[in-house]
N, C-alpha and C positions, 0 to 999 in steps of 0.2 A: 494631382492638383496643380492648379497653375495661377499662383499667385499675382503673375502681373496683367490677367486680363478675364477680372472679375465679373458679372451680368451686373449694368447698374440696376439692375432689378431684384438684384439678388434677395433672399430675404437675412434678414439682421444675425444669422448665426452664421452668414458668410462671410465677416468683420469678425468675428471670432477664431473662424480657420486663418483667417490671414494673420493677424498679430498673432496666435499658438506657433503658426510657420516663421514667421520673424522670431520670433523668441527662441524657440526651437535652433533656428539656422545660428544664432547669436548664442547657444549654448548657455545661455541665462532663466533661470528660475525665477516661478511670479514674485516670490521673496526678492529675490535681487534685481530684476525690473523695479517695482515699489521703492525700493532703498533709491536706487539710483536715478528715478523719475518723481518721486515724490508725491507717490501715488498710492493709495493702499490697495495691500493686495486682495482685500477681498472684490474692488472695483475690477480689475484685472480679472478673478477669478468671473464675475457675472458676465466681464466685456464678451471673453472667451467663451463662457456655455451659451452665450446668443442671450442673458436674461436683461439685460441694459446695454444701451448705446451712449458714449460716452460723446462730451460737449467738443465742439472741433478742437479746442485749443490742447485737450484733455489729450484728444487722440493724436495731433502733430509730437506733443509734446511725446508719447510713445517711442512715434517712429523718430524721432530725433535721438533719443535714448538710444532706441537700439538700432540706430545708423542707417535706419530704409533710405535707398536710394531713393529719390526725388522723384520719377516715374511710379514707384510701388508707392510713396505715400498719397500719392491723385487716388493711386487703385484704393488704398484703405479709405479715403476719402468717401470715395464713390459708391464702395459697402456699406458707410453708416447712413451712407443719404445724406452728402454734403458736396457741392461741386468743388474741385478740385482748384489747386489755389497754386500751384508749380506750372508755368504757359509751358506745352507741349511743342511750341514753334518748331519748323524746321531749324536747322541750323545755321543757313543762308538767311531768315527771317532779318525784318528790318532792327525786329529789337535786338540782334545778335552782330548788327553790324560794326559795333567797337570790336568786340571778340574777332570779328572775321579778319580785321584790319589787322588787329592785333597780331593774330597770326600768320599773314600772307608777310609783314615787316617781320617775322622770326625766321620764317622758312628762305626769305630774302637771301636774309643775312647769312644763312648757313651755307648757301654758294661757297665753293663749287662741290661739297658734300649733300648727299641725298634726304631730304629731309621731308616729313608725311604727315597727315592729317586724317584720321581717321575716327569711325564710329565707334560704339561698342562693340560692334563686329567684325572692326578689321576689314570696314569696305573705305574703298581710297577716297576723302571727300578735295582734299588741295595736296598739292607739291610744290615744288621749288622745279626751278630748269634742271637742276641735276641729276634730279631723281628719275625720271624716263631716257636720261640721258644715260643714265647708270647701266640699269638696268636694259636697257637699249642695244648695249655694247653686248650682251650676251646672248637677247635672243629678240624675235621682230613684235616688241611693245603692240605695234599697229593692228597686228590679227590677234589677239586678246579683244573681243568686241564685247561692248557690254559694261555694267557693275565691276570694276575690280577690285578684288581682296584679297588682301597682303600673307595671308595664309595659302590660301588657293593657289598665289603666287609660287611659295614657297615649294608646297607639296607635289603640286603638280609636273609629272614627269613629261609633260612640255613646256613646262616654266621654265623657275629659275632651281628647279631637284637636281638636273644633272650638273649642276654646276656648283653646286655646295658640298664642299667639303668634309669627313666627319658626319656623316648624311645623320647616324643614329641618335649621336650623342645631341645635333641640332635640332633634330626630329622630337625626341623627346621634351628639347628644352622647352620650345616655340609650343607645344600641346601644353607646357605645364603653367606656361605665361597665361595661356587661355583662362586657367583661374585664377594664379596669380592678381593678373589685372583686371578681371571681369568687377565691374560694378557694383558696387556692395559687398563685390568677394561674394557675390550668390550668382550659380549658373542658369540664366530664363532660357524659355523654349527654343529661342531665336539662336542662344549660343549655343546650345546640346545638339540643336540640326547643323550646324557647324562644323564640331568634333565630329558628328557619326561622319559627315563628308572626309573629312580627312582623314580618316580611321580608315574610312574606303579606301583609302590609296595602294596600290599596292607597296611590300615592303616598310609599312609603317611600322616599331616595334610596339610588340603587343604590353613590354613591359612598362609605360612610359610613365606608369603612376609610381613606378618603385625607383624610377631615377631620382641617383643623390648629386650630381654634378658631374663634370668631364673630366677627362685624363687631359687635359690639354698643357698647356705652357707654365710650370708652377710659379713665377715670378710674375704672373700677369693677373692682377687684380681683377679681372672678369671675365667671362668665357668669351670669346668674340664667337661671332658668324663670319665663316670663312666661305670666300670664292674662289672658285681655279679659274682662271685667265690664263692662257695659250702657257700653261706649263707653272705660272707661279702665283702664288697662294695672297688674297688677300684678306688682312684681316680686320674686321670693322667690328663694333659696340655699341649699342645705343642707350641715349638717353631720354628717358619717356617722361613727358609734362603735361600736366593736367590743370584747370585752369581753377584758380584756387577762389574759396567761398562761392560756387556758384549759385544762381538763383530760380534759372529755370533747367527743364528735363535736358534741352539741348546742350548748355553748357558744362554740365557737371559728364556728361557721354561723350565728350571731344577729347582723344589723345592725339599729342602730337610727340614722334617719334624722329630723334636728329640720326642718324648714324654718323660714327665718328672713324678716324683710319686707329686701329689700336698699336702702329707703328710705323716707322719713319720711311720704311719700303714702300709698306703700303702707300703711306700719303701721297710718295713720288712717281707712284706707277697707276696712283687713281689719277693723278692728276694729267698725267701722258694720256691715261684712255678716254679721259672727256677731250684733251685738246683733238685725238686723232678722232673721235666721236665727230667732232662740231665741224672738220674740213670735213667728211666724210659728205656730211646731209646739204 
């Protein structure tokens, strides 16, 4: 089943798979949806077997309960035979151009630290000058042609893999982030072809679902992502923001991700390698 791209032709017992899969995915019973929507559950129980289609307000009011991302409630939308009321816009769109602003002035500011804007998939949509510059310093950004994703980045043993540190315990983490932060906390088709790519890599561990955290530095409040540079180790952390109350599909799918130096080496020897970066080019 693939609940985020429903036939709008579907017939009415296809708004029943969908909200039993949200409910389902949400570990919530028709009793406790009802409780907590204000909806009785025998309405729920008809929605689900396909025998009534419930009033739009009825059914946003659903997927608000049980936290459908913004995209999947157009899709439930569009099963009961109602047009969708969340604008699908890119996210370059005119009406997302406060948001855009908004974030090119953040990513600005995080100069001379690398700082990202990406999808729900981890494709690179803005940067800051740091950021390629960073990343630059290690391997040639330029023949990477194409869509980049920050994963891809990562795993790829012509990226930036042989230069990360800790390869398994990183490895693991950045696959578990993949649900971690996935949207809704539900994994669509778009993210699952994702994971199998990276799974491909070689050397990925197979165990990555049973990791509990790293052996790393115990006095250090979060794991960093660590870089080897010509012999010495840097270590950076990030912090990921999302852009709060959103209203359409584009804006509630934007992560913007800062990295930060997780120590006072690092900050002094990132900061050498952009200056010796920028005489360089």
């Amino acid at each position: 089943m693939n609940p985020t791209r429903p036939d709008q032709h579907a017939p009415q017992s296809e708004l029943g798979t969908l909200l039993r899969y949200w409910r389902d995915a949400r570990g919530v019973s028709q009793l406790d949806l009802s409780l907590d929507a204000g909806i009785s559950q025998r309405q729920i129980s008809f929605i689900e077997s396909g025998r009534s289609v419930p009033g739009r307000d009825t059914l946003l009011t659903l997927a608000q309960t049980l936290d459908v991302p913004l995209r999947e409630r157009n899709a439930l939308l569009l099963a009961a035979g109602y047009a969708p009321v969340y604008s699908e816009a890119a996210w370059n769109a005119q009406e997302m151009q406060h948001v855009v602003r908004a974030l090119e002035r953040v990513i600005r500011q995080h100069d001379p630290f690398p700082a990202i804007v990406m999808d729900r998939h981890w494709n690179v949509l803005m940067t800051n000058d740091a950021a390629p510059r960073f990343f630059g310093h290690f391997i040639d950004m330029a023949a990477r042609a194409g869509r980049r994703n920050m994963l891809h980045l990562m795993f790829d043993p012509q990226g930036m893999r042989p230069f990360l540190a800790d390869w398994e315990n990183v490895s693991r983490s950045l696959l578990q982030r993949v649900y971690r932060e996935a949207v809704g906390h539900v994994i669509d088709d778009e993210t699952r072809t994702l994971l199998d790519e990276l799974l491909a890599y070689p050397g990925v561990p197979g165990d990555w679902k049973a990791h509990h955290g790293s052996t790393g530095t115990p006095s250090m409040p979060v794991i960093p992502l660590s870089f080897v540079s010509d012999g010495s180790v840097l270590r950076y952390f990030s912090m990921v923001t999302s852009v709060g109350t959103p209203q359409n599909v584009a804006a509630q799918e934007l992560r913007l991700e800062c990295m930060f130096p997780a120590d006072d080496a690092t900050e002094a020897r990132h900061r050498e390698l952009l200056a010796a970066h920028a005489k360089e080019r």
